[in-house]
C-alpha positions as a printed Julia matrix, in Angstrom:
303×3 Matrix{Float64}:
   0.0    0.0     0.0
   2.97   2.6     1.05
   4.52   1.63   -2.84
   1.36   2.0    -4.27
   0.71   5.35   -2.83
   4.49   7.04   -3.79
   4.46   5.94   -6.93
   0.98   7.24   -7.73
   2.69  11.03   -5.88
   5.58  10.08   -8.56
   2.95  10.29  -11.33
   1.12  13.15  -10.01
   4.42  15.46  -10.09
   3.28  16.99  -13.26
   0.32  18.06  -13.09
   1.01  18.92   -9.49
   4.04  21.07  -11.12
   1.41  22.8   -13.86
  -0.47  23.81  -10.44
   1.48  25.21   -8.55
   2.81  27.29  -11.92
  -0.82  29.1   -12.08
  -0.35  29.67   -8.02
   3.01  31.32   -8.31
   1.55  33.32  -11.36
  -1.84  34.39   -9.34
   0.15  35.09   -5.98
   2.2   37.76   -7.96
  -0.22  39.27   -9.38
  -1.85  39.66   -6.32
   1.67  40.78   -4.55
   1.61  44.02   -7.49
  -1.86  45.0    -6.14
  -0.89  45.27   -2.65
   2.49  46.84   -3.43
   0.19  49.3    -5.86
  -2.17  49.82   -2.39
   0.16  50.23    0.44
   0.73  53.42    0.66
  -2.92  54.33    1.36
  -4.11  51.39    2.99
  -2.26  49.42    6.06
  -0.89  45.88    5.53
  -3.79  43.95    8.47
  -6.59  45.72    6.39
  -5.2   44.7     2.71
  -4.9   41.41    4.66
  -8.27  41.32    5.63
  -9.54  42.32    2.14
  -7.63  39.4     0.61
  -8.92  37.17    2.76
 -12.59  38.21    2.81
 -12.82  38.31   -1.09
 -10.44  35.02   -1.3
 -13.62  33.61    0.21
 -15.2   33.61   -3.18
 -13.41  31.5    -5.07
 -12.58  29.02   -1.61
 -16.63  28.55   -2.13
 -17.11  28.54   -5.74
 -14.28  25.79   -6.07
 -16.06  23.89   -2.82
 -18.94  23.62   -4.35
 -17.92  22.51   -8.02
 -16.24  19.57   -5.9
 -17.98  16.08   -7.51
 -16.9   14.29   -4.42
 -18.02  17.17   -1.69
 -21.67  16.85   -3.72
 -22.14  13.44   -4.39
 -21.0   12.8    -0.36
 -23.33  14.57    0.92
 -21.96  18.57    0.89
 -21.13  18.4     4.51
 -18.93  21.45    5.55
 -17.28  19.29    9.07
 -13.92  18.99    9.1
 -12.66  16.39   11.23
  -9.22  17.65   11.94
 -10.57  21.28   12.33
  -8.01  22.14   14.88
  -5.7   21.66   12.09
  -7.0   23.47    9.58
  -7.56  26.32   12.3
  -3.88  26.63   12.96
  -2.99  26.44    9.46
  -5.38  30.06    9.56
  -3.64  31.19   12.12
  -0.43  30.87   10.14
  -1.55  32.42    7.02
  -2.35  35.39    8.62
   0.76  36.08   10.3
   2.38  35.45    6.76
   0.49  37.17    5.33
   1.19  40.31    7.56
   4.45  39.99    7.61
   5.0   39.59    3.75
   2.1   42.55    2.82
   4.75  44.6     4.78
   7.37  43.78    3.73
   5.81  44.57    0.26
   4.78  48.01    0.85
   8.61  48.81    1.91
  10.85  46.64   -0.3
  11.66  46.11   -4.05
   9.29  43.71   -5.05
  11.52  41.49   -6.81
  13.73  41.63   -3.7
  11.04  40.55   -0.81
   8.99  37.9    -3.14
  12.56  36.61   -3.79
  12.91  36.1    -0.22
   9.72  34.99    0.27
  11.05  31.82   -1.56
  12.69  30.41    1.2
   9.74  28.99    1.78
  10.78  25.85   -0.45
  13.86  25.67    1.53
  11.53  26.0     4.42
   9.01  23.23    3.04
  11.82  20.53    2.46
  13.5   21.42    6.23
  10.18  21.1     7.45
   8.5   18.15    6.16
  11.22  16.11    8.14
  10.02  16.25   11.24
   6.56  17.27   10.7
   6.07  14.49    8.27
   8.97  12.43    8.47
  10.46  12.53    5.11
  13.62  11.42    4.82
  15.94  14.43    3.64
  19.41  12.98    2.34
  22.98  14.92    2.82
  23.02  16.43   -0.67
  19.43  17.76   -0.33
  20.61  19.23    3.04
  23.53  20.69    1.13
  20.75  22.4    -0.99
  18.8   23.75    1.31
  22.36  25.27    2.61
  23.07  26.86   -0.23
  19.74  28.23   -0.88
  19.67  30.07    2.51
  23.37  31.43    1.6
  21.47  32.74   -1.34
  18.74  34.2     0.98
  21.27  35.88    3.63
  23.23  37.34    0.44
  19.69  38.95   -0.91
  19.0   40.52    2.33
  22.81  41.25    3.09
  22.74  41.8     7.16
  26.34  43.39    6.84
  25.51  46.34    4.4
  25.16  49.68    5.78
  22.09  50.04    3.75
  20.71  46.95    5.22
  16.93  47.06    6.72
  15.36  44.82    9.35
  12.11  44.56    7.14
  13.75  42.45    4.72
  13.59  39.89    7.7
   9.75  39.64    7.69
   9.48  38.21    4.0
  11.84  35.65    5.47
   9.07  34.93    8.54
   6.35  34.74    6.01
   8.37  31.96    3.89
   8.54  30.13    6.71
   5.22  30.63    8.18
   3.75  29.58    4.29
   6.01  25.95    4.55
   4.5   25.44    7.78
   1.04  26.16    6.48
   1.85  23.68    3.21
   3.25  21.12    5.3
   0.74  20.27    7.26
  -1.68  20.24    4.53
  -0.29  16.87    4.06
  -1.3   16.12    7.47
  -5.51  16.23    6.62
  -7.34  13.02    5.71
  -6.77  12.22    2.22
 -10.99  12.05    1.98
 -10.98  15.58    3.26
 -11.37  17.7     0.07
  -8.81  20.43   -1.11
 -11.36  23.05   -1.26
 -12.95  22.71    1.86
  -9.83  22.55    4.06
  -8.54  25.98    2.28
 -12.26  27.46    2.52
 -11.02  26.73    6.86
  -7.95  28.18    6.7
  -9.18  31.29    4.58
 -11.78  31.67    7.31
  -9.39  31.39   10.01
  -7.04  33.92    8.29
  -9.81  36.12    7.28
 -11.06  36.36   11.16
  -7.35  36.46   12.19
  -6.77  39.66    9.59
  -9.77  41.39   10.88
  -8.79  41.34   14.33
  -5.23  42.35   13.24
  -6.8   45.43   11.69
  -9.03  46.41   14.69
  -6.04  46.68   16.95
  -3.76  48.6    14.89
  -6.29  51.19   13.79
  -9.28  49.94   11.92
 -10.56  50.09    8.51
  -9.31  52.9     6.67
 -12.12  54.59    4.27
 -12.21  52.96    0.74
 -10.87  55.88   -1.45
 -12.2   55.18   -5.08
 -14.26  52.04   -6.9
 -11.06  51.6    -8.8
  -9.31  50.54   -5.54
 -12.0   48.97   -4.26
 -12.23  46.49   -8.03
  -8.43  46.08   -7.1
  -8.8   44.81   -3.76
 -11.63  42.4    -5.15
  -9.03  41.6    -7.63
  -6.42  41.07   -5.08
  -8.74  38.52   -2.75
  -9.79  36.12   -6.06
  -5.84  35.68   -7.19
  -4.98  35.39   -3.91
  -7.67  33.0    -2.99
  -6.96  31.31   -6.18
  -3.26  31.29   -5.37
  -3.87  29.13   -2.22
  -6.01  27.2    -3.62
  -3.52  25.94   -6.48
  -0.92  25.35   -4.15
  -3.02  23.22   -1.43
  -4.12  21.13   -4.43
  -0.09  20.76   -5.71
   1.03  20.03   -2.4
  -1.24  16.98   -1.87
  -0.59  15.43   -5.46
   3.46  14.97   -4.68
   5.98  15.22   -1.79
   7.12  18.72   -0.62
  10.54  18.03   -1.81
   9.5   17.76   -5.26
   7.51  20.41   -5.58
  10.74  23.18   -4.1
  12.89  23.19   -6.82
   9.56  24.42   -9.09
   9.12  27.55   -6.79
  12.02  28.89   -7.42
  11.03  30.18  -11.46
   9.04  32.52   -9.59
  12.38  34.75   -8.96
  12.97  35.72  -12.51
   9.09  36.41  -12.9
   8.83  38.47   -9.93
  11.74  40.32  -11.57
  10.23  41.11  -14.13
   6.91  41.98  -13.29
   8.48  44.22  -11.18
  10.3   46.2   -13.85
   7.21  46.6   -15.91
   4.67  47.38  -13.47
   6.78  49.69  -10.76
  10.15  50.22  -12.72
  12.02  48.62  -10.15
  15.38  46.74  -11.09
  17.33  45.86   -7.99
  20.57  44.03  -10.24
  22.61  44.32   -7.1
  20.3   43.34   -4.42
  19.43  39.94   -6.17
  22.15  38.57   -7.71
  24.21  36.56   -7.02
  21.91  35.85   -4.09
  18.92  34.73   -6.09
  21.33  32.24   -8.27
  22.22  30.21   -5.37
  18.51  29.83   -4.0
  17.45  28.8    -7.49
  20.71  26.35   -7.98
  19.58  25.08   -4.18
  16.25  24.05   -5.59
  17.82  22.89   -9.55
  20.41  20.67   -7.1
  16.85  19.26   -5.15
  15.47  18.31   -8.02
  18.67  16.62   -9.55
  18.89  14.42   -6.67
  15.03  13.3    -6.75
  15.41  12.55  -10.56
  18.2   10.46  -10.11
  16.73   8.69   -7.11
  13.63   7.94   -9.12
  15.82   6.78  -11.86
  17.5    4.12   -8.95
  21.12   5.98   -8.31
């Protein structure tokens, strides 16, 4: 039974890759509205209106789920608790990161931000007791050297905000890991339509005690921030669905094309090109993940 169920992870890797593709493409697009809103709306609140509108399509995709309908549409959860704490997570991440976002390049803190592979493979070792060999360990190593060298501590110019991307990378991994962790009966869509609830509760409150709401300034901003909730409910989504089709470890290397896409969308849209602040930095964490997924081919292939 435990053959039967890697190998049918080993044939889920690509379409499990395809998905999380679409995830890393909605997430950014959702990272250039909230870079495009920060400076007139706080990061809890832009938190809270992700979460709210990412609602929408946790539902829609709920309900268009054959095996949710046919088994009755129940909306229990049995490992709730679970599913609560991976809310709890996801709002903290998201926080953290929507800060980081209204201060940073944003090629520079969603580059960060993908330490959360690194984080993902680390992680799913003792949370799910994958067995990480030496030369994956020596990738995740050189990733993080490619992290610390994007944020560089020693610089004169450095700032401690670049840190919080790095807590929302690992916050995410923690939230992805223990996806893994539900009932394989329990459906993708109704164990993200939990956490978005959680999160969405979590953001609200986060919001209250730093201020409140602040007063919606246009219907442009406010078609943004609707914008902004269905990628990044969308985003999630993708990436619950990928992370239950494959290990974790085989999915990190794939994160890492976000970097030069997050480059570049960050050129076009806010003119930002931070040369020096990402490379060579962002080479290592991608050759950390390239390295991963060297290692998992050639296990696959028996070396």
């Amino acid at each position: 039974m435990k053959g039967q169920t890697l190998t049918r992870r080993a044939d889920n890797l690509l379409p499990a890759v395809l998905i999380l593709f679409a995830g890393i493409l909605l997430f950014d697009m959702m990272g250039l509205i909230i870079k495009y809103l920060s400076p007139d709306y706080r990061a809890a609140e832009l938190s809270a209106y992700r979460n709210l509108f990412g609602l929408i399509p946790s539902a829609l995709a709920l309900f268009w789920t054959p095996g949710w309908r046919s088994g009755g549409s129940s909306l229990r959860l049995r490992q709730w608790r679970l599913a609560i704490f991976r809310g709890v997570c996801v709002t903290f991440a998201q926080f953290s990161f929507y800060l980081s976002l209204g201060a940073m390049a944003f090629a520079s803190a969603t580059t960060i931000s993908y330490a959360m592979a690194l984080f993902m493979t680390a992680f799913a070792v003792p949370i799910l007791g994958e067995k990480v060999g030496p030369v994956r360990w020596f990738a995740v190593c050189i990733g993080f050297v490619g992290v610390i060298m994007v944020m560089n501590p020693g610089a004169d110019t450095f700032q401690w905000i670049a840190v919080l991307p790095l807590i929302a990378a690992a916050l995410y991994a923690i939230a992805g890991v223990t996806s893994r962790l539900m009932d394989d009966d329990a459906p993708s869509a109704l164990m993200n339509l939990y956490s978005s609830a959680v999160s969405a509760v979590g953001a609200i409150a986060l919001t209250l005690a730093t201020g409140g709401f602040s007063e919606m300034q246009s219907v442009e901003h406010l078609a943004w921030v609707v914008a902004m909730g269905a990628f990044g409910g969308a985003a999630v989504l993708c990436w619950v669905i990928a992370q239950r089709r494959t290990e974790q470890s085989n999915l990190a290397p794939f994160n890492y094309f976000g970097i030069p896409l997050a480059f570049a969308l960050g050129w076009i849209f806010f003119g930002e090109a931070p040369f020096d602040d990402l490379f060579p930095g962002a080479l290592l964490i991608a050759a950390g993940g390239l390295l991963i997924l060297w290692r998992e081919r050639r296990k696959q292939a028996g070396h």
